[in-house]
Structure formats: C-alpha cells, structure tokens
Residue frames as qw, qx, qy, qz and C-alpha x, y, z in Angstrom:
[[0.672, -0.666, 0.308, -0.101, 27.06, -14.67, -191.11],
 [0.135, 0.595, -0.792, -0.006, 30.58, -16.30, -191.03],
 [0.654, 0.160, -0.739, 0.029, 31.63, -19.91, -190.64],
 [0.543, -0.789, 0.256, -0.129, 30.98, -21.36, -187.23],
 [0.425, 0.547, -0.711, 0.119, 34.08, -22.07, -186.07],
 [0.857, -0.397, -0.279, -0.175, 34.50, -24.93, -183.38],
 [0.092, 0.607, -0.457, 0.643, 36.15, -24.25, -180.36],
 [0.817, -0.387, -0.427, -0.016, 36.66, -26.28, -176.58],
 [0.268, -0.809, 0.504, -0.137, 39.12, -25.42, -173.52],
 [0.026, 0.628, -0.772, 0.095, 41.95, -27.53, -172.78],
 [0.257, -0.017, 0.904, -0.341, 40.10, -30.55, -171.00],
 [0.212, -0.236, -0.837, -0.446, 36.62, -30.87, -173.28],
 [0.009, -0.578, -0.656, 0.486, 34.35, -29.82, -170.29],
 [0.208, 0.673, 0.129, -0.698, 33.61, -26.63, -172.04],
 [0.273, 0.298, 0.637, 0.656, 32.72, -26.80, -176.15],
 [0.150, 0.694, 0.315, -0.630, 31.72, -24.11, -177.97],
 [0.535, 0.239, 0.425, 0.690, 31.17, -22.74, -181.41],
 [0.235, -0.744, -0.006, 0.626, 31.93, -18.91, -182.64],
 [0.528, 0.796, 0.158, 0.250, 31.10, -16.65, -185.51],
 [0.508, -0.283, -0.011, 0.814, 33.95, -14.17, -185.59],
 [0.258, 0.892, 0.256, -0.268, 32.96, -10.50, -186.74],
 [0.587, 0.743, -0.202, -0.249, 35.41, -10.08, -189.20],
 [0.859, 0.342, -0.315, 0.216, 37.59, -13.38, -189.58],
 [0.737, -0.333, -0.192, 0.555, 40.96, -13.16, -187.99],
 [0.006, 0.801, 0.074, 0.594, 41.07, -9.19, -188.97],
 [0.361, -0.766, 0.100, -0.523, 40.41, -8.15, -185.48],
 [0.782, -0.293, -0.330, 0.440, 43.40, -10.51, -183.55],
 [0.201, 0.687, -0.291, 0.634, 45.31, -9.01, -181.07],
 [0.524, -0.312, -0.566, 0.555, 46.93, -8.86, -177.25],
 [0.341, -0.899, -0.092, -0.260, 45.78, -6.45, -174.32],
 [0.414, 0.367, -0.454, 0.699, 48.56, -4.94, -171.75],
 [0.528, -0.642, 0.050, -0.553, 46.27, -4.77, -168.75],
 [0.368, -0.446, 0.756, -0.306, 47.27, -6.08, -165.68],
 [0.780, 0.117, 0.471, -0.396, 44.78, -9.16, -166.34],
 [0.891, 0.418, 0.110, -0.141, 45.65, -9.86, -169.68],
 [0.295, 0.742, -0.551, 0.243, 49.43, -9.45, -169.35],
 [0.397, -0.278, 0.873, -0.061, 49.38, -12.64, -167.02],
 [0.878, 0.349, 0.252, -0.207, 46.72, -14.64, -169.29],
 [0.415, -0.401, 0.688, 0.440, 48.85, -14.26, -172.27],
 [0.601, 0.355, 0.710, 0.090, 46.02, -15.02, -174.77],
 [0.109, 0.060, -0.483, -0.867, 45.67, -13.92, -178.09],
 [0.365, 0.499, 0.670, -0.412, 42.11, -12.98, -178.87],
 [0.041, 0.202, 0.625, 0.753, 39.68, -12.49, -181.95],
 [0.501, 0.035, 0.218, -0.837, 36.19, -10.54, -181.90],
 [0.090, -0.279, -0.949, -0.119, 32.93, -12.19, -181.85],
 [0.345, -0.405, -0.042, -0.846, 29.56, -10.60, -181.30],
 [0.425, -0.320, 0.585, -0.612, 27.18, -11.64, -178.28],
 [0.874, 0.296, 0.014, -0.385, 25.05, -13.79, -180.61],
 [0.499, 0.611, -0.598, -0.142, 28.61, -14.85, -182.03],
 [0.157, 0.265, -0.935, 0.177, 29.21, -17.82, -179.35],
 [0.796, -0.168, -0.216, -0.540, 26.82, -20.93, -178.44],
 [0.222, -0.412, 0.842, -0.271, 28.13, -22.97, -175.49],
 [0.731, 0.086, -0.608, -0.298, 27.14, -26.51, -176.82],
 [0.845, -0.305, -0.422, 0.120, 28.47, -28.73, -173.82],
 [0.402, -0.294, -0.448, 0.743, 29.67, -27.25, -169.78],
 [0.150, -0.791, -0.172, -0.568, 27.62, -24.17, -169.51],
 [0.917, -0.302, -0.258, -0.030, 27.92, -25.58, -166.39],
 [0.867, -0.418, -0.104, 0.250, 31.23, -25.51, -165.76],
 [0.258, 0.696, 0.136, 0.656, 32.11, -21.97, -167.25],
 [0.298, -0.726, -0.423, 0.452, 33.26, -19.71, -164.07],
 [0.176, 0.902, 0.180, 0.351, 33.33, -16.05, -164.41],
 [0.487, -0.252, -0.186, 0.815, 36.34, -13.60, -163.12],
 [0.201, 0.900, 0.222, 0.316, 35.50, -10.23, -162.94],
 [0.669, -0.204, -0.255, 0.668, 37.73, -6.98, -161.67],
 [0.225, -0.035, 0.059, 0.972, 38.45, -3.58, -161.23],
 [0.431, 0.049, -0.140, -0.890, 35.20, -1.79, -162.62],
 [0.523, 0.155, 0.816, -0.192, 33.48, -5.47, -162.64],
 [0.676, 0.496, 0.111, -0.534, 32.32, -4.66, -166.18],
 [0.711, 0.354, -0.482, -0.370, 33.97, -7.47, -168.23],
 [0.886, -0.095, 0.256, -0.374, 33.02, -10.72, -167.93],
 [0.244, 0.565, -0.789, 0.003, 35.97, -13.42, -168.10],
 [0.905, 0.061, -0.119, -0.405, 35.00, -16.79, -169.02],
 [0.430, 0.433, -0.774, -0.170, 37.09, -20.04, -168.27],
 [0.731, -0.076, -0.585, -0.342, 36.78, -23.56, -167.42],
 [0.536, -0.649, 0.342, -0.417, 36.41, -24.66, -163.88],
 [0.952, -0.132, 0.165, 0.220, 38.01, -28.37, -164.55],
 [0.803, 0.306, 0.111, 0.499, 41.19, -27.04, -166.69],
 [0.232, -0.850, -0.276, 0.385, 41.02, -23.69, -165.80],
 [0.366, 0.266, 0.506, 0.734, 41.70, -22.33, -169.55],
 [0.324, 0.511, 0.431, -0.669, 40.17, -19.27, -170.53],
 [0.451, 0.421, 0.787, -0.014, 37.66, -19.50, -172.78],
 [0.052, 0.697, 0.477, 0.533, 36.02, -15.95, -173.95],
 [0.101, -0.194, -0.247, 0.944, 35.38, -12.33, -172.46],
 [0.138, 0.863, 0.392, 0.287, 32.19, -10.20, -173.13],
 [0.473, 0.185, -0.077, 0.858, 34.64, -6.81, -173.18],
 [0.221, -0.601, -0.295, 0.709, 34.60, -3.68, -171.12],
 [0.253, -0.378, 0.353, 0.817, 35.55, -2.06, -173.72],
 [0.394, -0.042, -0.525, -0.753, 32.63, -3.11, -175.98],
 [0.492, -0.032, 0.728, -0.476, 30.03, -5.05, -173.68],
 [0.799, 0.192, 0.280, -0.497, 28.66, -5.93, -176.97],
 [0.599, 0.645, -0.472, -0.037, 31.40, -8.12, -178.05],
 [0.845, -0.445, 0.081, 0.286, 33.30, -11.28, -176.81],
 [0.027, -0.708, 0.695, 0.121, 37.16, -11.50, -176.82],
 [0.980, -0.004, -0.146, -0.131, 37.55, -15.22, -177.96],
 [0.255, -0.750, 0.578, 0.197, 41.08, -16.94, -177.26],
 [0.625, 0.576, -0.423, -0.313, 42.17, -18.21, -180.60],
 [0.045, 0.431, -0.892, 0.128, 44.12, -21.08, -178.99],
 [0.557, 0.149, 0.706, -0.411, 40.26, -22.60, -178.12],
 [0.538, 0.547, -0.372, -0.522, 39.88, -22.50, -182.03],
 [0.930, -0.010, 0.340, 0.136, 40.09, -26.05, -183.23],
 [0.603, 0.491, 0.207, 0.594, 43.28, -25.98, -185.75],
 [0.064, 0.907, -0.096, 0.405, 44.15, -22.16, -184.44],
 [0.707, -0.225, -0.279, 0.610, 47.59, -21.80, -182.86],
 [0.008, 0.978, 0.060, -0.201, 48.46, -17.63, -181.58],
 [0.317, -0.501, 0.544, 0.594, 51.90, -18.83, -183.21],
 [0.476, 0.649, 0.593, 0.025, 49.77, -18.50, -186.40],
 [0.306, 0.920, 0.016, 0.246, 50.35, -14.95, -186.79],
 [0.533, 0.236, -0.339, 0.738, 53.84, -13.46, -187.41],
 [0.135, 0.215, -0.129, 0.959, 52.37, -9.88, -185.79],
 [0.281, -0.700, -0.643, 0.134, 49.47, -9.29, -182.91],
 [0.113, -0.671, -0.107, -0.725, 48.47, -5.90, -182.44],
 [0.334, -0.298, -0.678, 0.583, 48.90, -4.93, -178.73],
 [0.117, -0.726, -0.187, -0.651, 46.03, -2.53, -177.59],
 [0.081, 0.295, -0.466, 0.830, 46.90, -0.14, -174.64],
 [0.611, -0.397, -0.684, 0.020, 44.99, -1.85, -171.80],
 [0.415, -0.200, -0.445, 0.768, 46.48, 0.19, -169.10],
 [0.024, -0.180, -0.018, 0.983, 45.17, 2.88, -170.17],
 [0.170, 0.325, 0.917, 0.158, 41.81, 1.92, -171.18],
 [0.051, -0.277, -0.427, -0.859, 39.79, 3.31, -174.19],
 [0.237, -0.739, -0.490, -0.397, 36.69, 3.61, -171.93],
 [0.395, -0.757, -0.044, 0.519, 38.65, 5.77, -168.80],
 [0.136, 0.962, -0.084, -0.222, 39.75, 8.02, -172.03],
 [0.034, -0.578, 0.742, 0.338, 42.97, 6.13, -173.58],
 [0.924, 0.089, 0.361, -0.090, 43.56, 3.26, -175.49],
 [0.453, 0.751, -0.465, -0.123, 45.27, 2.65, -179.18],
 [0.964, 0.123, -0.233, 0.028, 47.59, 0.74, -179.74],
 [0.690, -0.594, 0.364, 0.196, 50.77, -0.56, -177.29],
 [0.038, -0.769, 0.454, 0.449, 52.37, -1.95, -179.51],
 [0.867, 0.326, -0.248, -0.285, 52.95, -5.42, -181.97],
 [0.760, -0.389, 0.519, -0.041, 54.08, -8.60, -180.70],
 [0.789, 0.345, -0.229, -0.453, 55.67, -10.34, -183.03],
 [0.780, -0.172, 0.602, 0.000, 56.66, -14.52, -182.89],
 [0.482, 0.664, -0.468, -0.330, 59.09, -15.62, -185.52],
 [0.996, 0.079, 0.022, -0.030, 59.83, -19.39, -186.35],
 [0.124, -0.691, 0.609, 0.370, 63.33, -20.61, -186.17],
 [0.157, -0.264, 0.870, 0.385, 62.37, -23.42, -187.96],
 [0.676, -0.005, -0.060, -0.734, 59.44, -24.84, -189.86],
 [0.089, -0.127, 0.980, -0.126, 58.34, -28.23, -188.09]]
C-alpha cells in the first residue's frame, strides 16, 4: 500500500487521510457540467483508499443527473472534499488541493477527461490538457 497521505477541507471540520492508487500518475480535470464549475484537480484513490478521521459528521453529499456519483464536501466551508466516481463506483476522485503540501499549480499539465460525454453513456477519453505556467518562481 502507498503512503497515507494527510488531507482536511478548507476550515479543519473535515480531516482525512488517503492512499492514492498510483501516486500522482492518475491527476487530472473533468469537463462535465459539475466539474467545470468546481474547478478541482483530482487524483485516484480506491474505496478502502480514504479514512475520515475527524467530521464524518459534517461531510454532505451532492448527487446529480444519474445520482450515481457521490460528491463529498464540507458543510462548514463548503470545500469539496472527494467523489466515489460514476465512472468507476469503485474509486474516489480526491481533490489534490485537500492534500496537505499539494497545490493543482503543482503540475505544469492536467489531463482533461471528456466528461460531457461520459465513458459510461459510451464516450469519454480525453478533452484535452490544461496546462498552468509560472510567470515567476515565488
């Protein structure tokens, strides 16, 4: 098993900590309606892969559209937190930004995967690749 990694939302009500299934390997942004306002950058995790330590509590849940993934965030800060994915039910999305030490201006290049179309109504792949360039290093 990997490192856990430690991980909290914005306000501390929610802590958590999170194998990843293959390191930062498997970042990347979604183009659905839903995740094209979030904004987050996300890494895998299996189901086993997160252990809410402190707020279980205070975790609400969004669902939508087909109601099959399960969008975690924090009812005091109202960060999100984690996904368990449509797209794999047996997998979270994490958002790298709840990472202690993990910024999504980390990586030069995020893989964008074709949300609209979504690999389990018969499309997916990839959208396209975000990428975030420094103008300076501070």
């Amino acid at each position: 098993m990997s490192e856990k990694l430690n991980a909290q939302c914005h306000c501390g009500a929610v802590i958590f900590t999170v194998d990843l299934l293959d390191g930062f390997n498997t970042i990347r942004r979604c183009n659905c309606s839903f995740c094209r306002m979030r904004g987050a950058v996300v890494v895998s995790a299996p189901l086993s892969g997160i252990q809410v330590t402190e707020g279980k509590d205070k975790l609400t849940e969004y669902r939508f559209n087909t109601g099959t993934a399960v969008h975690y965030f924090c009812a005091v800060c109202g960060i999100y937190t984690f996904h368990q994915r449509r797209s794999d039910p047996q997998q979270y999305g994490v958002n790298v930004a709840c990472i202690e030490g993990v910024s999504p201006f980390d990586f030069t290049d995020v893989t964008v995967s074709n949300g609209i179309h979504h690999p389990s109504d018969g499309g997916g792949g990839v959208a396209g690749i975000l990428t975030f360039t420094p103008t300076s290093k501070s």
